[in-house]
C-alpha positions in Angstrom: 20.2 6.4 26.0 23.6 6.0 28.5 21.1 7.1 31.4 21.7 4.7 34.1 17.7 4.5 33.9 16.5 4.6 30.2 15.2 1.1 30.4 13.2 1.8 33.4 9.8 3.1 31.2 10.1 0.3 28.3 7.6 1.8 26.5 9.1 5.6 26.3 12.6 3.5 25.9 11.2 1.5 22.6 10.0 5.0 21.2 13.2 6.6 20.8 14.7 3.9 19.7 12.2 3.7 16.8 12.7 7.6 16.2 16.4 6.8 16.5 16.1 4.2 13.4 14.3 6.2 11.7 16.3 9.0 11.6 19.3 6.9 10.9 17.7 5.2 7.6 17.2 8.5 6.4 20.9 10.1 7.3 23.1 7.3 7.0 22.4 7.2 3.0 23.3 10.9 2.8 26.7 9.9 4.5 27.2 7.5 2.3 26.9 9.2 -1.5 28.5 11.8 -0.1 31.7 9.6 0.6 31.1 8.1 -2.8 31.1 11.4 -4.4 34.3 12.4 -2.4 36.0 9.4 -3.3 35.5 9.6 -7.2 36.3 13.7 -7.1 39.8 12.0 -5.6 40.1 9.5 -7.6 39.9 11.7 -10.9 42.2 14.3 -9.7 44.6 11.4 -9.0 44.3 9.7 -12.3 44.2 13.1 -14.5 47.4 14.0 -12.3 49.6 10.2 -12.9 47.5 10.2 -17.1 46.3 6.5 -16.0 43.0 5.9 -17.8 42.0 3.0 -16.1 40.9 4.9 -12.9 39.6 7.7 -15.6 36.9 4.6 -16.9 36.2 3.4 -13.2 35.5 6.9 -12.0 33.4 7.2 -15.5 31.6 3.7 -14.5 30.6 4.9 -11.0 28.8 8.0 -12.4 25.6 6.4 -13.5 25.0 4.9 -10.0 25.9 8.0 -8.4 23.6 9.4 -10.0 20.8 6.4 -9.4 21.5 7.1 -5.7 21.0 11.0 -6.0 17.6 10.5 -7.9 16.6 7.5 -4.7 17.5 10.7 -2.0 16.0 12.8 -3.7 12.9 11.2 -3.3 13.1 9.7 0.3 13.9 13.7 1.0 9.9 14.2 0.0 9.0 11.5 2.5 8.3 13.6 5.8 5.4 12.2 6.9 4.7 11.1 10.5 4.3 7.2 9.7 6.6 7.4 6.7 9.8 5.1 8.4 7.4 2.6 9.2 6.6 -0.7 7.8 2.6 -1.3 6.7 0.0 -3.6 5.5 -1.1 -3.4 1.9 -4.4 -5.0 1.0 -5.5 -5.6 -2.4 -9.6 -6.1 -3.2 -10.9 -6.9 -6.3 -13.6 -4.5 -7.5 -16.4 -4.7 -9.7 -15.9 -6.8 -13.0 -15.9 -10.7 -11.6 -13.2 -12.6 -12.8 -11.3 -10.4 -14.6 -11.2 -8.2 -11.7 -9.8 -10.7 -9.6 -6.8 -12.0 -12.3 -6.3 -7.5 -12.2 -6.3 -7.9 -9.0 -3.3 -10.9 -9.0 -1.6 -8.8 -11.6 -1.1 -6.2 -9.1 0.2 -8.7 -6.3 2.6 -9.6 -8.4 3.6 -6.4 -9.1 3.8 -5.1 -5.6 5.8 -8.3 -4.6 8.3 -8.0 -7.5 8.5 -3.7 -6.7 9.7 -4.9 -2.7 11.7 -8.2 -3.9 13.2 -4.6 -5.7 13.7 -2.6 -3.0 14.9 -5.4 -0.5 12.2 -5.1 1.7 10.6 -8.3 3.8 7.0 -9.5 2.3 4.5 -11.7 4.6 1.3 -13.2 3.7 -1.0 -12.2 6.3 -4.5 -13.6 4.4 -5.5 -14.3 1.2 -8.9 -15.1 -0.5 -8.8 -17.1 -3.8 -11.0 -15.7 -7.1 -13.4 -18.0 -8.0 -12.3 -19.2 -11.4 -8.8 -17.3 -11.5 -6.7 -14.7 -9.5 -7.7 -13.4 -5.9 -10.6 -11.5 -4.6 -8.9 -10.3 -1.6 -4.9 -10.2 -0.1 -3.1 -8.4 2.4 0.7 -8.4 3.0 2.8 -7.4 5.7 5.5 -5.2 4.5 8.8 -4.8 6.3 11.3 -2.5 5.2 12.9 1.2 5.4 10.6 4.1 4.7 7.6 1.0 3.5 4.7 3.6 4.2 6.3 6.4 2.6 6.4 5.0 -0.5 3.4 2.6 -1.1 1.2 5.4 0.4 0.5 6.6 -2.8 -1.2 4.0 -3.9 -4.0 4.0 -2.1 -7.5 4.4 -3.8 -8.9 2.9 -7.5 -6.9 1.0 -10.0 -8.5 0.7 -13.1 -8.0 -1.8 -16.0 -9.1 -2.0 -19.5 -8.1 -4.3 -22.1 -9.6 -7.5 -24.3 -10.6 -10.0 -22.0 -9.1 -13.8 -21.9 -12.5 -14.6 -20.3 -14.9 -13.4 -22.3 -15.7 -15.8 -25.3 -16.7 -12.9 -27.7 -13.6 -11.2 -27.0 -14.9 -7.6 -25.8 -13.2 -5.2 -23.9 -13.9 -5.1 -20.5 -13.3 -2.8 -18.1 -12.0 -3.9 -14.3 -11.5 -2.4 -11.1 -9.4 -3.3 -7.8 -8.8 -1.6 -4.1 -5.2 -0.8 -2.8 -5.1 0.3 0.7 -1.9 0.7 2.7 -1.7 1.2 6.5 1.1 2.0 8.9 2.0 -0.6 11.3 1.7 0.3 14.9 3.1 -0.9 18.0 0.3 -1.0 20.2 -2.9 0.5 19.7 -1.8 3.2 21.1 -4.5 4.6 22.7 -7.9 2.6 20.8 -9.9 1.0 23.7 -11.7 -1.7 21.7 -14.0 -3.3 24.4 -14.1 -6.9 25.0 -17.6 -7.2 24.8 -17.8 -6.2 21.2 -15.1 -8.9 19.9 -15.6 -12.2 18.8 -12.2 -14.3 18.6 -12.9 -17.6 17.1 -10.0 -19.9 15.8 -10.0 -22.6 12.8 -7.8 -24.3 10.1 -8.9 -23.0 6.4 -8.1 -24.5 3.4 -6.7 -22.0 0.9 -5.9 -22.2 -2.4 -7.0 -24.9 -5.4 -6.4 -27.9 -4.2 -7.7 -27.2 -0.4 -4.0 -27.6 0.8 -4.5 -26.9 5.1 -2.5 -23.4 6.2 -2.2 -25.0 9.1 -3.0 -28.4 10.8 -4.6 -27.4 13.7 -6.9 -24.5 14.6 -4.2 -21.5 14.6 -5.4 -19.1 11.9 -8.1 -16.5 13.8 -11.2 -14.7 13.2 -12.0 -11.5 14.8 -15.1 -10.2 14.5 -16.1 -6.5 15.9 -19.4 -5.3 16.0 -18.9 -1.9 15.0 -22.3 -1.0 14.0 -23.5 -1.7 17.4 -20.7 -0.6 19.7 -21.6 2.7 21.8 -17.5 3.8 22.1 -17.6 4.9 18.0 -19.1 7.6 17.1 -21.6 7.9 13.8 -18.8 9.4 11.9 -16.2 7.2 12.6 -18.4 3.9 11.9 -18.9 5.5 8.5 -15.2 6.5 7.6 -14.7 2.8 9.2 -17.0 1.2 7.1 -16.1 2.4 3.9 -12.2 1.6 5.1 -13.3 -2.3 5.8 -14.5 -2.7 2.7 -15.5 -6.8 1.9 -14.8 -6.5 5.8 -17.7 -5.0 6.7 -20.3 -7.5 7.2 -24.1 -6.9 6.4 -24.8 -6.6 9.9 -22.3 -3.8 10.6 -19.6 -6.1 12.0 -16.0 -5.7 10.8 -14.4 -9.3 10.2 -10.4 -9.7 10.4 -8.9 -13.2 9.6 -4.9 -13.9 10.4 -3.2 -16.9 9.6 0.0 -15.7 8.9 1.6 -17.2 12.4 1.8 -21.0 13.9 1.0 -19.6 17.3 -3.0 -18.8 17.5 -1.8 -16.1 20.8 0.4 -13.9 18.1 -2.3 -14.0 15.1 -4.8 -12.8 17.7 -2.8 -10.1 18.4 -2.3 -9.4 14.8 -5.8 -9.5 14.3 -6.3 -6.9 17.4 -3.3 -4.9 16.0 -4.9 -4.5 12.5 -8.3 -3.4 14.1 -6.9 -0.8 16.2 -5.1 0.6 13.0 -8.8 0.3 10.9 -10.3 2.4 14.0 -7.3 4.5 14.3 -7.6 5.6 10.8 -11.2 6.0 10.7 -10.9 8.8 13.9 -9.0 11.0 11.8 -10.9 13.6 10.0 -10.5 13.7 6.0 -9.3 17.1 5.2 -11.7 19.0 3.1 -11.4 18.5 -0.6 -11.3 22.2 -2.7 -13.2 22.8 -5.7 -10.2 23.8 -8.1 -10.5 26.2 -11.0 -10.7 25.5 -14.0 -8.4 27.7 -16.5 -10.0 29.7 -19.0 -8.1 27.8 -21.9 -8.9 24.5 -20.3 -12.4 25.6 -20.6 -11.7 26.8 -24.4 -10.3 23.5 -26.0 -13.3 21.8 -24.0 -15.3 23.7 -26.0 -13.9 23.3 -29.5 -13.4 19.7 -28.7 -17.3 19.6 -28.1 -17.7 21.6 -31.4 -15.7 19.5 -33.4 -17.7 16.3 -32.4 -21.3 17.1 -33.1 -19.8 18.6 -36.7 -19.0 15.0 -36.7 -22.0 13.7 -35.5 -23.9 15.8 -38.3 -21.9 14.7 -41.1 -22.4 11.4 -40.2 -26.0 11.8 -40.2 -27.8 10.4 -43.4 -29.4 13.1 -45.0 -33.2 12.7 -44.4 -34.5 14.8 -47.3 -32.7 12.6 -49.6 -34.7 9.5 -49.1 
């Protein structure tokens, strides 16, 4: 980085300086506890050498966070994965189940955004689509902080809900489901040639929200529209992986459709908008690895069977005789 021409390639020079950040966030907390820890050691041996039991009940008070901060390393240590430091884009979708998947689907926005209020980490709105009685039907937010990937990657996939609905009348239990996927931020698209062609930019001010309060007052929020299905640069496999990554942004006619309004300038949510497309594409070029049938135990297999045994003596013995009537 003190090369006389490090700045001359801004792109390689932006690189390691990411990589440099990264590495920090992950060593200067080690640094840190471990100063604690040395500090308190000191601080005991002082106090059990002068008998002064005030420092004896501060070192005792700084054990529990110690130990709070041993447990957070521990598990940033598991976080080695390639897009891990950076920050990402969590979408919620609401799922099968109509309202009540959309107030499930709220629930969880309010629990991500109270888990990074938590961890200190920077939340912005990037779009957001309101249910249509209650909750929302679909939300993404921008997440900015240390190690963001790394530790909402997880919960990508199905989140499932079951409880006495508020909006049912008769009061059944229903059953609801909602979407969570995270993706990495990148840079630049680093590499995805999305052709002009197949892009549809169109800007407008939305109303959002009950009440029809404008975003914006003039036309800044954007709507990109890529026709996938039709574009000759994706292969067959990779419009299917992208497809099912879309989700409700995959259009009937095979078009993916991205909407940004989290900027006042219409230039930078365009760029969003092309940013988040690359990342869709980017992620649906990457090969799933292959899923293994795992085995299950012979004892599994055995309380499976009693279980199964035990129910249809069940069933039969809450059968009505026949022969009596």
């Amino acid at each position: 980085m003190n090369a006389a021409d490090f700045w001359d390639k801004p792109d390689q020079a932006n690189a390691v300086l990411a990589e440099l950040k990264a590495i920090k966030v992950q060593t200067e907390p080690v640094g840190k506890a471990a100063q604690s820890i040395e500090d308190a050691q000191l601080l005991w041996e002082m106090a059990v050498e002068a008998e002064d039991d005030d420092s004896k009940q501060e070192v005792d008070a700084s054990i529990d966070p110690l130990y709070a901060e041993l447990d957070r390393l521990e598990t940033a240590s598991l976080l080695s994965g390639k897009y891990d430091p950076r920050n990402c884009y969590l979408a919620i979708q609401s799922g099968a189940g109509g309202t009540e998947a959309d107030d499930w689907a709220e629930m969880l926005l309010r629990m991500y955004l109270y888990y990074c209020e938590k961890m200190d980490w920077d939340v912005s709105e990037v779009s957001k689509t309101h249910g249509t009685e209650a909750g929302v039907s679909e939300v993404t937010l921008f997440i900015k902080g240390p190690m963001a990937f790394g530790y909402l990657s997880a919960e990508r996939g199905t989140h499932r809900l079951a409880r006495v609905s508020p909006f049912n009348a008769e009061g059944k239990r229903q059953t609801s489901f909602a979407t969570i996927d995270v993706t990495p931020e990148f840079p630049e698209t680093g590499g995805v040639e999305i052709p002009d062609k197949d892009l549809e930019v169109v800007g407008f001010a939305r109303s959002s929200g009950p009440g029809g309060q404008n975003v914006n007052k003039v036309a800044s929020a954007v709507e990109l529209r890529f026709e996938a299905e039709r574009s000759p640069s994706l292969p067959d496999p990779v419009k299917r992986r992208l497809k099912r990554l879309a989700g409700r942004r995959w259009t009937k006619d095979g078009a993916v459709v991205i909407q940004v309004s989290e900027e006042r300038s219409q230039a930078r949510n365009r760029e969003i908008a092309r940013e988040r497309l690359a990342e869709l594409i980017r992620k649906a070029a990457v090969k799933p690895k292959p899923r293994h049938k795992t085995r299950v135990p012979l004892s599994q297999k055995r309380k499976r069977l009693d279980a199964k045994r035990r129910r249809a003596t069940i069933k039969a013995l809450r059968r009505p005789d026949t022969d009596d009537v």
